[in-house]
C-alpha positions in Angstrom: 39.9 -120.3 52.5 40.7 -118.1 55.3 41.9 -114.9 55.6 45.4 -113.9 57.3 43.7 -112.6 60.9 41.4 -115.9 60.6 44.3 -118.2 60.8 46.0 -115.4 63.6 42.5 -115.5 65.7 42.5 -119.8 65.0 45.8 -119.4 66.4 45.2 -117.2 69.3 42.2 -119.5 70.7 44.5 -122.4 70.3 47.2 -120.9 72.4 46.3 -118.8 74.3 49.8 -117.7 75.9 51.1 -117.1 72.3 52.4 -113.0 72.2 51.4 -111.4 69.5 53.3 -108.1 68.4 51.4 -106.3 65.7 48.6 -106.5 63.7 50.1 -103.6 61.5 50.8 -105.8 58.1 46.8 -106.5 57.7 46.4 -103.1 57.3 45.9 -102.1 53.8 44.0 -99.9 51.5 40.6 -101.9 51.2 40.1 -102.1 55.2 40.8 -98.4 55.5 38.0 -97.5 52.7 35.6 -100.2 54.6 36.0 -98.5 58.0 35.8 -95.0 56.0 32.1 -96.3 54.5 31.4 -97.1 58.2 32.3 -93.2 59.9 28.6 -91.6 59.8 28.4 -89.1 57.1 27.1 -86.6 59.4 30.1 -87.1 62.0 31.4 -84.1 63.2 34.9 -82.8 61.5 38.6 -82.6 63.4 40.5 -80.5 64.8 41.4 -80.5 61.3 38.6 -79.1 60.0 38.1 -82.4 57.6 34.9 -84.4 56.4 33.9 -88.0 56.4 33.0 -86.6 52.1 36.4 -84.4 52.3 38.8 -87.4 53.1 36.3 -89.9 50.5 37.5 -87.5 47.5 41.4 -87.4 48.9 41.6 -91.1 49.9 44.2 -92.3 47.8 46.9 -90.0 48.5 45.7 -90.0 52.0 45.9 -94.0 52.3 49.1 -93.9 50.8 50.6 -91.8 53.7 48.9 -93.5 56.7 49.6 -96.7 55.2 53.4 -96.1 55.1 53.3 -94.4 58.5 51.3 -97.3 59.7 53.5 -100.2 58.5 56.9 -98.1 59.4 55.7 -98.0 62.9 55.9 -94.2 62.4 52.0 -93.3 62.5 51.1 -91.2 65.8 47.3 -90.0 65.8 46.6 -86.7 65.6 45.3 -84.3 68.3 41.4 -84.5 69.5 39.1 -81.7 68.8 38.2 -80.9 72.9 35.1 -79.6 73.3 32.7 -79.5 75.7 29.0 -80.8 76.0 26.1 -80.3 79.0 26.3 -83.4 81.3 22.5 -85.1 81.3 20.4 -83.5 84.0 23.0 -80.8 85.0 23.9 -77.3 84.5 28.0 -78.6 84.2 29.9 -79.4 81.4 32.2 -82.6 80.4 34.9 -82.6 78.0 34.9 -84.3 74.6 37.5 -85.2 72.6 36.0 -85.4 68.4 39.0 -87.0 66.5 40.2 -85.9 63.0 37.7 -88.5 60.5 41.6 -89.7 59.0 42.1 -90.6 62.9 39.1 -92.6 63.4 39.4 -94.4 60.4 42.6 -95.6 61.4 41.8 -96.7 64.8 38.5 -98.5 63.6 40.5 -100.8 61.7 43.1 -101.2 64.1 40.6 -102.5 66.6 38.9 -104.8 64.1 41.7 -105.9 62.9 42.7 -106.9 66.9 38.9 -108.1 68.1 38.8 -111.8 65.8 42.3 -111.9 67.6 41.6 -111.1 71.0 37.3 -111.7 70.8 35.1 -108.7 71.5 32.7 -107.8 69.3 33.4 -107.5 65.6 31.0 -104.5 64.2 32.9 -101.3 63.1 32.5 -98.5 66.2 31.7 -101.1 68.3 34.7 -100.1 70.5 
């Protein structure tokens, strides 16, 4: 049997025109711990500060939250870490913006969520 964004990606290649408004509602507590599993352990933390392991010990209370925030059309990302690393072959630096671990979670799933929908490819940080 398929799953809810199978029938919405069936549906998308089949009309192409067809608008589609949000994705938000396939959201839920299982997806979030898979794209969790799929952050590198050894990714580096925030601007908050927070672990791929910290956020694994608080994930319920934390899914809770983005979850609501996420299906009330409330949730708004967090602030990037900047920091800056050499550029390859040069004595300059580029910026780089490290997102909070609860951040990237979020936005992995979004955009799997969105790829059997739109096509792409479909591995986690693929994006």
């Amino acid at each position: 049997m398929p799953t809810g964004l199978e029938r919405i990606a069936a549906k998308a290649r089949q009309e192409p025109k067809l608008c589609f408004t949000s994705l938000a509602h396939h959201l839920d507590a299982e997806r979030l711990w898979q794209a969790l599993c799929h952050v590198p352990p050894h990714s580096a933390p925030g601007s908050d500060g927070q672990t791929v392991d910290e956020l694994k010990q608080e994930f319920r209370a934390w899914s809770t939250a983005t979850l609501r925030a996420v299906h009330t059309q409330g949730y708004r990302p967090p602030p990037v870490r900047r920091t800056y690393i050499p550029k390859a072959g040069k004595h300059e630096l580029r910026p780089l913006g490290v997102p909070m671990v609860p951040s990237y979670c979020t936005s992995i799933q979004a955009a799997s969520g969105s790829l059997p929908v739109w096509g792409g490819p479909s591995r986690f940080g693929a994006f």
